[in-house]
OpenMM code with the backbone's topology and positions (N, CA, C; nanometers):
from openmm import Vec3, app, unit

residues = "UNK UNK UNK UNK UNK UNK UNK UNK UNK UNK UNK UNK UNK UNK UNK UNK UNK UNK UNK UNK UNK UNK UNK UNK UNK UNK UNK UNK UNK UNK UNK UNK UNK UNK UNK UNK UNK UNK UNK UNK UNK UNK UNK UNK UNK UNK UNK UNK UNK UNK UNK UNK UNK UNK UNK UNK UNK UNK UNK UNK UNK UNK".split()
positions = [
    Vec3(0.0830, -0.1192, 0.0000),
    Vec3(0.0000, 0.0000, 0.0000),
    Vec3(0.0871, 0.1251, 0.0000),
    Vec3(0.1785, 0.1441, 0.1166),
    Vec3(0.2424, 0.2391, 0.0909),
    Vec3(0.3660, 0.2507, -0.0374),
    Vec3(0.3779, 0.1732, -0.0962),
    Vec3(0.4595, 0.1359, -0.1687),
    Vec3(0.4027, 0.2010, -0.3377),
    Vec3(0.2805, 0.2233, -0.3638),
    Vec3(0.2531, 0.2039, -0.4059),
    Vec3(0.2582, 0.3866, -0.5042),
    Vec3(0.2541, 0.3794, -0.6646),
    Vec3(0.3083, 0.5598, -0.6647),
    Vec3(0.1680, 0.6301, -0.6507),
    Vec3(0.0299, 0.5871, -0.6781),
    Vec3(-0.1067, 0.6270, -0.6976),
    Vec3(-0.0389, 0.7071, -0.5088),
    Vec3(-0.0372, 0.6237, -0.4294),
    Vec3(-0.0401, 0.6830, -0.2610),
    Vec3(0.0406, 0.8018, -0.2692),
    Vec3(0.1798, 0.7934, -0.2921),
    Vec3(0.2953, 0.8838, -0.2702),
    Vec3(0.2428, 1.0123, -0.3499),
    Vec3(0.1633, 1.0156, -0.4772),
    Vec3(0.1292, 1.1224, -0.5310),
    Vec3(-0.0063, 1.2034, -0.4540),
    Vec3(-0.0468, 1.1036, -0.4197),
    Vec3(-0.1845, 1.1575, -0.3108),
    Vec3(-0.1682, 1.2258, -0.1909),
    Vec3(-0.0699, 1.1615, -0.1107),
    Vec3(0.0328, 1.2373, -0.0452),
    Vec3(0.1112, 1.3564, -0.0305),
    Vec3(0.1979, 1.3244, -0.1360),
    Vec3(0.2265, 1.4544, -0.1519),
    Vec3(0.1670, 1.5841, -0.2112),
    Vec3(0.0304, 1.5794, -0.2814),
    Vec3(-0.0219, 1.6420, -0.3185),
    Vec3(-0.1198, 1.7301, -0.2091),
    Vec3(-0.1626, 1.6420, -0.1128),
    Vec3(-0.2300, 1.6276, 0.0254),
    Vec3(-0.1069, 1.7114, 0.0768),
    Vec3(0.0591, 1.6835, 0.0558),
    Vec3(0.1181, 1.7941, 0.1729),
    Vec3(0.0919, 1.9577, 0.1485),
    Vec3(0.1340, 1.8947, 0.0298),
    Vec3(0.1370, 2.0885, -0.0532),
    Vec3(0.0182, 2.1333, -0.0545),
    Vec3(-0.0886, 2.0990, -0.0485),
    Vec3(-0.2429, 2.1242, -0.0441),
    Vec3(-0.2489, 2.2246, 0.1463),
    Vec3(-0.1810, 2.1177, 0.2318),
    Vec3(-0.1988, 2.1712, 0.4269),
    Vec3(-0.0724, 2.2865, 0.3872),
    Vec3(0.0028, 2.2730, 0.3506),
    Vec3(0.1420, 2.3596, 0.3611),
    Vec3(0.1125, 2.4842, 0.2842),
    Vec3(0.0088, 2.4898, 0.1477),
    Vec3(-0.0193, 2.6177, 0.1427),
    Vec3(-0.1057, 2.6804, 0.2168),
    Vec3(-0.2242, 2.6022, 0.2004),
    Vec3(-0.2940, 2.6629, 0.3230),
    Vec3(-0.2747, 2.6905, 0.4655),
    Vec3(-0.2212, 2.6729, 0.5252),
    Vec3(-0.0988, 2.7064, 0.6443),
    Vec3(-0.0769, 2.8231, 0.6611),
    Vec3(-0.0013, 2.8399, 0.4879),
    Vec3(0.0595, 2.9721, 0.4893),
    Vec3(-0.0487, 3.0880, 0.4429),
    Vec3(-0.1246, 3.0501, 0.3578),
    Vec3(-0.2377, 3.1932, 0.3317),
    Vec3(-0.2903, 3.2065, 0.5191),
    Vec3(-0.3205, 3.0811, 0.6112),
    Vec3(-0.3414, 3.1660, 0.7044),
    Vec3(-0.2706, 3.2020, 0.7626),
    Vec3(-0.1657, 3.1891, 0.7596),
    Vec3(-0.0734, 3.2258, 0.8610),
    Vec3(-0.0379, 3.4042, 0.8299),
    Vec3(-0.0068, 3.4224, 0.6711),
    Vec3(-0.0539, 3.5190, 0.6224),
    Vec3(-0.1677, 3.6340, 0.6551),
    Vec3(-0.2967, 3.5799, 0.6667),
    Vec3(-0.4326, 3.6675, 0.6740),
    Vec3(-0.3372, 3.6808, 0.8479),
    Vec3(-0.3750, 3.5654, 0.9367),
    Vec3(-0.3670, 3.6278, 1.0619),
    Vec3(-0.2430, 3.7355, 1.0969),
    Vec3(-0.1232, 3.6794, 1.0304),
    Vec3(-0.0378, 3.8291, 1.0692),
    Vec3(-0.1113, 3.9516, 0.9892),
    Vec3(-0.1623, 3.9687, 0.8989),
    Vec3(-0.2264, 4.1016, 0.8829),
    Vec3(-0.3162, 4.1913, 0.9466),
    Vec3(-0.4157, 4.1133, 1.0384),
    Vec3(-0.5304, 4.1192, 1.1050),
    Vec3(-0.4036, 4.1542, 1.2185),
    Vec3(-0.3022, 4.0776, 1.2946),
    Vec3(-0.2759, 4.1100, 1.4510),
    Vec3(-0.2193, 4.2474, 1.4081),
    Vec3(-0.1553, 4.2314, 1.2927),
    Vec3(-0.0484, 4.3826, 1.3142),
    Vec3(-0.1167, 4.5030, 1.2660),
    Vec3(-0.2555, 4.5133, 1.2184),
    Vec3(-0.3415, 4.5906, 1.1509),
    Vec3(-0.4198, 4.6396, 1.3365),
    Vec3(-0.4129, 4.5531, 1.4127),
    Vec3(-0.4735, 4.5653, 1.5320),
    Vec3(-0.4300, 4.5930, 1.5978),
    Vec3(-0.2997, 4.5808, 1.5931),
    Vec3(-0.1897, 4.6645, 1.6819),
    Vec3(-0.1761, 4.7585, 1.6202),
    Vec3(-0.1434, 4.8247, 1.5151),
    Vec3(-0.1546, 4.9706, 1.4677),
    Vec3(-0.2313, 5.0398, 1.5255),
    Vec3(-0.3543, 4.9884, 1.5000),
    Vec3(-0.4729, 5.0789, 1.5745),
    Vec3(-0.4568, 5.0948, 1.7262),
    Vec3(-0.4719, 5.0552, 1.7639),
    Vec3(-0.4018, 5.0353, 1.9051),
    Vec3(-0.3053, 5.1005, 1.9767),
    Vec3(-0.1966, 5.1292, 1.9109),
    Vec3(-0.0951, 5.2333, 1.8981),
    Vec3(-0.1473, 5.3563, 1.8356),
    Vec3(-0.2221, 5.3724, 1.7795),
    Vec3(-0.2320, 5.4901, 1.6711),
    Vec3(-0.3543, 5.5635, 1.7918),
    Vec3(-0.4592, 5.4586, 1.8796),
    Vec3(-0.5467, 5.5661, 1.9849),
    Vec3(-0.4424, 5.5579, 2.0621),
    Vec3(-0.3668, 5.4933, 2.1328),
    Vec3(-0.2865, 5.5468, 2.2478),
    Vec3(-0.1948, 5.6689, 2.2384),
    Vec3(-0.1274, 5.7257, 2.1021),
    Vec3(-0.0548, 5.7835, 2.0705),
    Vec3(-0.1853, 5.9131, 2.0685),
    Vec3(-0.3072, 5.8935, 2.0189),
    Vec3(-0.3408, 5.9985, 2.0468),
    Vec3(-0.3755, 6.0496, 2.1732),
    Vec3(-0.4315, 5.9562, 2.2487),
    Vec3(-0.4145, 5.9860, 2.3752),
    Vec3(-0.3332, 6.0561, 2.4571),
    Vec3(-0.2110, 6.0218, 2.4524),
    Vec3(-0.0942, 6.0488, 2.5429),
    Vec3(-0.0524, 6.1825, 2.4562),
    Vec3(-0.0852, 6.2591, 2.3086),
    Vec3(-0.1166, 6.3856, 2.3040),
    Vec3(-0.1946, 6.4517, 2.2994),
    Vec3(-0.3311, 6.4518, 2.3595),
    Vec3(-0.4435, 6.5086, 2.4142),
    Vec3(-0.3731, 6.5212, 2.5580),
    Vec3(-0.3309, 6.3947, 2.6392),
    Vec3(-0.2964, 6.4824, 2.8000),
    Vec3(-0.1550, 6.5504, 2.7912),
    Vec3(-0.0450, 6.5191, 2.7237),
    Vec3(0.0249, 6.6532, 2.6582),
    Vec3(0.0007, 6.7933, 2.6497),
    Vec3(-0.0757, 6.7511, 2.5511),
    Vec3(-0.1344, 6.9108, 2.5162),
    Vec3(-0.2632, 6.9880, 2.6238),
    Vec3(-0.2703, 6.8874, 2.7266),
    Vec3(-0.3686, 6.9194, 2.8139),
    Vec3(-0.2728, 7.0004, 2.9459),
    Vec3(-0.1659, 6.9352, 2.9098),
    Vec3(-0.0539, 6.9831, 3.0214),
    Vec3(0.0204, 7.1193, 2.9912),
    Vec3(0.0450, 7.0851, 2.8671),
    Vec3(0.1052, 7.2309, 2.8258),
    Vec3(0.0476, 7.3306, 2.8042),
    Vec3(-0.1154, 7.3118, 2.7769),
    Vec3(-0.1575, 7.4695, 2.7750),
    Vec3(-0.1518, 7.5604, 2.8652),
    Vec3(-0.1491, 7.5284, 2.9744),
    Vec3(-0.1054, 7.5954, 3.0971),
    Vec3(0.0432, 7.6670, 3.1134),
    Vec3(0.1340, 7.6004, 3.0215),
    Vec3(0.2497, 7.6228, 3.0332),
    Vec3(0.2748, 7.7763, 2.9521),
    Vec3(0.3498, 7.8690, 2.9690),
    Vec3(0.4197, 7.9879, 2.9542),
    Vec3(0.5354, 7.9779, 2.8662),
    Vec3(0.5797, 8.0460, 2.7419),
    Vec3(0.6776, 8.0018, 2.6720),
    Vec3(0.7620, 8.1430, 2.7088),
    Vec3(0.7377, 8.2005, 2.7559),
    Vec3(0.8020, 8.3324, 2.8112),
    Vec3(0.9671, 8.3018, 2.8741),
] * unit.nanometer
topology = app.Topology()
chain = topology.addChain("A")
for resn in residues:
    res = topology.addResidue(resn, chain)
    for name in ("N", "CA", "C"):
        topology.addAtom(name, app.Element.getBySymbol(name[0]), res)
């Protein structure tokens, strides 16, 4: 059975079949985490210059 080339082609066709698909997700999900971490960074960054600028208006450049 295993011996046989009908298997080994089924097989290997079956690997490359999991091994791409693997990679398209592996693909989508790094786009989605680092698209989510941007955002993420991108409100905190505004954040932390809203209380900045919440701090400095008070401030005197005199």
């Amino acid at each position: 059975m295993f011996g046989s080339r009908l298997f080994w082609k089924l097989y290997l066709g079956y690997v490359v079949l999991v091994l791409l698909t693997a990679a398209v997700v592996g693909v989508l999900v790094d786009r989605s985490v680092r698209g989510h971490a941007l955002d993420e960074l991108e409100l905190e960054l505004e954040r932390s210059v809203a209380v900045l600028r919440e701090l400095g208006s008070g401030l005197s450049l005199d």
